[in-house]
C-alpha positions as a printed Julia matrix, in Angstrom:
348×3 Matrix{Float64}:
   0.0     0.0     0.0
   1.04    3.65   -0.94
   0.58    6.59    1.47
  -1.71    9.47    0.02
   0.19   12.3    -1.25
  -0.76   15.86    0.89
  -1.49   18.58   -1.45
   0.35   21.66    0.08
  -2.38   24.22    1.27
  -0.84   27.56   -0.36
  -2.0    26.7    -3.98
  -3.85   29.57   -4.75
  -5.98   28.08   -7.75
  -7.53   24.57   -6.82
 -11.11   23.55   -8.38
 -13.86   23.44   -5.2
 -15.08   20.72   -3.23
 -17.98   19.04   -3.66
 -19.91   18.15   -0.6
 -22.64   16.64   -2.62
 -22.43   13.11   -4.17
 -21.17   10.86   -1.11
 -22.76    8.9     1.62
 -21.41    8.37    5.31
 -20.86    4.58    7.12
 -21.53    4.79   10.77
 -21.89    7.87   13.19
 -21.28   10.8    11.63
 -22.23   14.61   12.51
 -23.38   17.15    9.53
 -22.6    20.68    9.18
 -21.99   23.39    6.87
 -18.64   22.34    6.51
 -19.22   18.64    6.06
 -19.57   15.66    7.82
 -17.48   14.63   11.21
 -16.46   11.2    12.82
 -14.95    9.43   15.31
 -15.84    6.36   15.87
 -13.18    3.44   14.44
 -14.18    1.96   11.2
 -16.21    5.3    10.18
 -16.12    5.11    5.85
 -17.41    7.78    2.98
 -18.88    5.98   -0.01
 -18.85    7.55   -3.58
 -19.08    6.56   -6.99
 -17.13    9.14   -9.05
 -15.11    9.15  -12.34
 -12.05   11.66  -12.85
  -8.86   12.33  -14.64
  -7.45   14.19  -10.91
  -9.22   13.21   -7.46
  -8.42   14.88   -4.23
 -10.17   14.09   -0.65
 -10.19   17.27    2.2
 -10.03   16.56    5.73
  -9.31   18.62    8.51
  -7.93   16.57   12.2
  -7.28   16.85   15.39
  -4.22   14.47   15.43
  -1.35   13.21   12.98
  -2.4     9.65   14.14
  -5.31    9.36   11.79
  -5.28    6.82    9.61
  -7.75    6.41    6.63
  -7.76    3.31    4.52
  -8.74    3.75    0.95
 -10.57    1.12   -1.4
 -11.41    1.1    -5.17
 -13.9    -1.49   -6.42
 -13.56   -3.58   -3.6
 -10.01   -3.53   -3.32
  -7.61   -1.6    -1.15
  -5.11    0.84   -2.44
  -3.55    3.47   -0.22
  -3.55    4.97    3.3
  -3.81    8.11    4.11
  -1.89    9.65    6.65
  -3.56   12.76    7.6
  -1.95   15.33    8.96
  -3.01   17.44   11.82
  -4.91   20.19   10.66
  -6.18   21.05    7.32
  -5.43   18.61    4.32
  -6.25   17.49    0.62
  -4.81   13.6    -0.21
  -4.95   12.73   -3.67
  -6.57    9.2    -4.33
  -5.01    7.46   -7.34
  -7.96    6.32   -9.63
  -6.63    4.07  -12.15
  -8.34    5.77  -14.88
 -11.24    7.92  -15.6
 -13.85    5.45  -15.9
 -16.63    5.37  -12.71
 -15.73    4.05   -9.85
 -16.71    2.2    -6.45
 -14.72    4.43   -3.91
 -14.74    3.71   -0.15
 -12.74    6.17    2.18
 -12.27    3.53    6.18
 -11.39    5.22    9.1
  -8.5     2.56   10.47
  -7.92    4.96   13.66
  -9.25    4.58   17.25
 -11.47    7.1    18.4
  -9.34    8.24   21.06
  -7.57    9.78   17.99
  -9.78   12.22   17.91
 -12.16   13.57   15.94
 -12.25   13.82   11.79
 -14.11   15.97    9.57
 -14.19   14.92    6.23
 -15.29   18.36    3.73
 -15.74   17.05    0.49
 -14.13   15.88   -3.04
 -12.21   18.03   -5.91
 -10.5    17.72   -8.74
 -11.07   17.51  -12.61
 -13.34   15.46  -14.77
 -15.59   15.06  -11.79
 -18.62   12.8   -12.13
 -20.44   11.38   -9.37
 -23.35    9.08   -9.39
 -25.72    7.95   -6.34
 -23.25    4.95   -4.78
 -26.94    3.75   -3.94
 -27.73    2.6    -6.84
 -24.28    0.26   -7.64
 -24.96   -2.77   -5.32
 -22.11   -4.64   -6.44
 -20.49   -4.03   -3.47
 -23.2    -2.92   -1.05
 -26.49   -3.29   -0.74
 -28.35   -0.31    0.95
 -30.98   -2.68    3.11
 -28.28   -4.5     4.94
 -26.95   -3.2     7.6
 -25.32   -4.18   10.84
 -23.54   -2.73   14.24
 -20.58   -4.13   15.78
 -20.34   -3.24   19.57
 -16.92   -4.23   21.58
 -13.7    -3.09   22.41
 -10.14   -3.19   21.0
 -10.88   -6.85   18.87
 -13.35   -4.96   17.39
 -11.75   -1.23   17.14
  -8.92   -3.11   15.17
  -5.99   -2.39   17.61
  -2.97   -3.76   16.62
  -4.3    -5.91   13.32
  -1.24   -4.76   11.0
   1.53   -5.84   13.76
   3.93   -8.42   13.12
   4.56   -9.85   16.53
   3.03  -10.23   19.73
   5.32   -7.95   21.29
   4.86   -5.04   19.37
   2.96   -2.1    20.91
   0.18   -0.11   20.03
   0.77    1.9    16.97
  -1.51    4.02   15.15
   0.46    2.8    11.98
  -1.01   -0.99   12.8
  -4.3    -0.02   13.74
  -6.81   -1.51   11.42
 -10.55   -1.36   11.42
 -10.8    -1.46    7.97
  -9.82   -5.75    8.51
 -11.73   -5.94   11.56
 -14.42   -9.24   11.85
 -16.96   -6.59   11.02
 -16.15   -5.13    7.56
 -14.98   -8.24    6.23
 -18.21   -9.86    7.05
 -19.38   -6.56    5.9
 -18.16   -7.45    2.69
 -19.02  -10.78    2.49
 -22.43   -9.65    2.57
 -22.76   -6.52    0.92
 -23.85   -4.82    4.21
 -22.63   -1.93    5.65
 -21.38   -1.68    9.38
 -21.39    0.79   12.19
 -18.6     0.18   14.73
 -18.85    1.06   18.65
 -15.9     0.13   20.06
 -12.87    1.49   21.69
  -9.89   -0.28   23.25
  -9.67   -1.59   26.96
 -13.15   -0.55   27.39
 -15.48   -3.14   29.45
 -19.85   -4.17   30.06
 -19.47   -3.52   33.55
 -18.58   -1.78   36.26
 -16.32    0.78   34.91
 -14.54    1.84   31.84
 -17.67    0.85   30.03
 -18.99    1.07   26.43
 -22.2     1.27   27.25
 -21.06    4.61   28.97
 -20.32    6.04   26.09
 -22.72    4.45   23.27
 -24.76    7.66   22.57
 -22.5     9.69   21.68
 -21.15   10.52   17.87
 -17.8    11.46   19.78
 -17.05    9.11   21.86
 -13.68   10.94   23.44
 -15.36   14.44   24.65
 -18.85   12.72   25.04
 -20.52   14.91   22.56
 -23.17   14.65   19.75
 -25.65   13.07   20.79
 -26.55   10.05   18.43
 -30.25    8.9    18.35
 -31.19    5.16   17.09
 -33.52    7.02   14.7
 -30.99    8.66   13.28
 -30.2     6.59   10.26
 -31.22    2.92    9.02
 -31.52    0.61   11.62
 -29.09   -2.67   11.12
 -30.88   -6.11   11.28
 -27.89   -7.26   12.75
 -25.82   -6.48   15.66
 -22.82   -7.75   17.33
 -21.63   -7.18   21.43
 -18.3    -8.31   21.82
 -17.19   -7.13   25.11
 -15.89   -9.51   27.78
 -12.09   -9.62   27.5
 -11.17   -6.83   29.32
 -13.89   -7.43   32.29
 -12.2   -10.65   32.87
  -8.83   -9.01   32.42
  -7.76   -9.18   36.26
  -9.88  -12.15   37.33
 -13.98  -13.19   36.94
 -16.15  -10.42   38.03
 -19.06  -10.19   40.18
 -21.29  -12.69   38.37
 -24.56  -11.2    39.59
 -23.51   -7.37   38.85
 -21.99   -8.39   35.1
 -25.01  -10.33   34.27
 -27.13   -7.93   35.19
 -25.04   -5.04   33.38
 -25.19   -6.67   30.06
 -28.83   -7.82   30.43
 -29.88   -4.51   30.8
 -27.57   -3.19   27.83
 -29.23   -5.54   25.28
 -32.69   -4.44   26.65
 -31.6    -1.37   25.41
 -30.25   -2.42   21.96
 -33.59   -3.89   21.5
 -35.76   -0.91   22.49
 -33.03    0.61   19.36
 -33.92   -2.19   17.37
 -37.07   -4.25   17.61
 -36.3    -6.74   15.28
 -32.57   -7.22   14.93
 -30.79  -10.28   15.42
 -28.77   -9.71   18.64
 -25.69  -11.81   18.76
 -23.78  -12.0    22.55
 -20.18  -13.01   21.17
 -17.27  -14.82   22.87
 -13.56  -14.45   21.45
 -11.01  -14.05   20.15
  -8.24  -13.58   23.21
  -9.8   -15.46   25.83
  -9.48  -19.22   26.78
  -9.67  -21.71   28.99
  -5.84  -22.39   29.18
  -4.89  -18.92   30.7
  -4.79  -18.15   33.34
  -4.1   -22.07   34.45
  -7.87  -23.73   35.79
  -9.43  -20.23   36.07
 -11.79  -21.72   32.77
 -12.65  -17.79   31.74
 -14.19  -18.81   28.17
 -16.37  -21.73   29.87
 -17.61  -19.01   32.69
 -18.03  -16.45   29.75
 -20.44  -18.86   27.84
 -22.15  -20.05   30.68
 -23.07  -16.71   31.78
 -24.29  -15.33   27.76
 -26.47  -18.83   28.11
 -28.37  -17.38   31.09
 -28.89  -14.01   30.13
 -29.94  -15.1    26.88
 -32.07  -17.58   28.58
 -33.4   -14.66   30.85
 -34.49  -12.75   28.06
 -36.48  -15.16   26.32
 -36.1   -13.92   23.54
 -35.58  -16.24   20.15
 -33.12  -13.14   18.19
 -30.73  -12.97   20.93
 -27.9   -15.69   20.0
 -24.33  -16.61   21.26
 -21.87  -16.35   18.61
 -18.4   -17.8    19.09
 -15.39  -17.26   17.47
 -12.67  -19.45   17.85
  -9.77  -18.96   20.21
  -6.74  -17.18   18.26
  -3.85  -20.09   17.24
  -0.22  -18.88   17.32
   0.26  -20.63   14.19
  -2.04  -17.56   12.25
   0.24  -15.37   13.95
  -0.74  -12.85   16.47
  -0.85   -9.14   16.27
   0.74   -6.55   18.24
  -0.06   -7.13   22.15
  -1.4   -10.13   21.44
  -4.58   -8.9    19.67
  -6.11  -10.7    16.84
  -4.19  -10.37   13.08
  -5.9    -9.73    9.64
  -5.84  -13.42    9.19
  -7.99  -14.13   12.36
 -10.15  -11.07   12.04
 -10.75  -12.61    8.73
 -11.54  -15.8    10.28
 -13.98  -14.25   12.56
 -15.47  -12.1     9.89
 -16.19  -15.12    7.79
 -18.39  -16.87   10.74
 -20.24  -13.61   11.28
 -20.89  -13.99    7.76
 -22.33  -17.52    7.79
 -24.43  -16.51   10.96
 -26.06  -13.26    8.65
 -26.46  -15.43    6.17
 -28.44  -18.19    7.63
 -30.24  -16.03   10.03
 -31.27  -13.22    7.65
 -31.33  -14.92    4.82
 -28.95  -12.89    3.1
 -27.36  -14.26    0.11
């Protein structure tokens, strides 16, 4: 992959942005300006044709990372800069194209406005109406923490830190079962955060910015996904099991409240990828964490709320930096989410 190319900012004759002709993936905030994000996984859609094509952004941080894809297939980063910034996206010709701008970053980076297209030969057309690669009626929200914010996907080794270089959200479980079904995701999640007691997603679920808790986000905001996925467990069992009554009764009441969001979703209560019962020696974490989805689920009584396990990672697909899942088993993951939408939906 290439890095996007930074127009500098004092050329004094550049064609204008468009603000028209694109469609937001996930949480974003309009304004006159254009249209802001933070949360990890965040994506512009376009179909557009041109002989030149810039993309203008304006950041908080130089850690944002934005992954770009053309006809289902992905090209460069771009490594925004702090501030104000146009990145030219290499089309490889003039003919129209699927175009998908994927925020890879964490939304402690901060937020990102995204202001619109130039460039010459512009054409858009409605991405809508292409469902080659996505169909507009499919939809689904992945809810977790840093499995599912794609920390540390890109790194080569277990021991590597956190980098906002390896950062990937973009090959996170739930845009390549995204893919694999032509739906479009919305991703909640933010590293080290927990269900219960403290440090919570749920905490900060309403929000379009996650980091200053700010813009409000309604459920009515935008289609609601028939799909969605809660993947938070690892970090709550981080320093031991937890208060079995208090977490059960945390999580229970968080998926009574994805429900009153979405009446008739599929709710799925997942397990994996970085626990097990091997570590720590006879403490038998994953068995605890099943046992306990079983009875809420059970609780609930309700036939759309599912567990959903993916498999324990294997050293021998690698392992990404701190030990967090790789692209190869994020891909894994992503393909059972895929067979799961698939039979339960229907979706071909």
């Amino acid at each position: 992959m290439t890095t996007g190319f930074l127009i500098a900012a004092v050329l004094l004759q550049r064609p204008p942005v468009s603000t028209a002709k694109f469609e937001t993936v996930g949480r974003f905030q309009k304004s006159a300006q254009g249209v802001s994000c933070e949360w990890p996984g965040s994506a512009i859609r376009a179909s557009v044709s041109a002989t030149t094509l810039t993309a203008e952004f304006t950041t908080s941080s130089a850690n944002d990372r934005w992954q770009v894809e053309i006809d289902g297939r992905p090209t460069q980063v771009l490594k925004l800069i702090k501030g104000n910034g146009r990145y030219t996206i290499d089309l490889p010709n003039a003919r129209m194209h699927q175009l998908l701008l994927v925020r890879r970053s964490e939304a402690f980076q901060g937020a990102t406005e995204f202001k619109g297209f130039a460039g010459s030969g512009l054409r858009f057309q409605n991405p809508s109406d292409d469902e080659s690669m996505f169909r507009k009626d499919r939809r689904i929200e992945i809810i977790g923490d840093s499995i599912s914010a794609g920390f540390g996907v890109d790194g080569k080794s277990k021991d590597e830190p956190y980098s906002p270089d390896t950062a990937n959200a973009y090959m996170t479980y739930g845009w390549v079962a995204a893919r694999l079904t032509k739906s479009l995701p919305t991703i909640v999640a933010w590293s080290g955060k927990k269900m219960w007691p403290d440090n919570t997603i749920p905490d900060i679920y309403n929000y379009i910015f996650p980091s200053s808790k700010s813009g409000a986000w309604s459920p009515d905001s935008g289609p609601k996904p028939q799909a969605v996925v809660i993947n938070l467990a690892t970090n709550d069992f981080g320093r031991g099991i937890p208060d079995e009554n208090g977490w059960k009764s945390g999580y229970t009441q968080f998926v009574k409240k994805v429900r009153k969001n979405y009446p008739s979703a599929f709710i799925y209560l997942a397990t994996g990828s970085m626990m097990s019962d091997s570590w720590p020696t006879g403490a038998k974490h994953l068995t605890t964490l099943k046992n306990w989805l079983d009875s809420i689920q059970a609780s609930l009584g309700d036939s759309k709320v599912k567990r959903l396990d993916f498999s324990v990672q294997q050293e021998s697909d690698g392992i990404g930096s701190a030990y967090h899942p790789n692209a190869v088993t994020q891909t894994k993951m992503g393909r059972v989410l895929a067979v799961a939408l698939k039979g339960d939906l229907g979706w071909k």
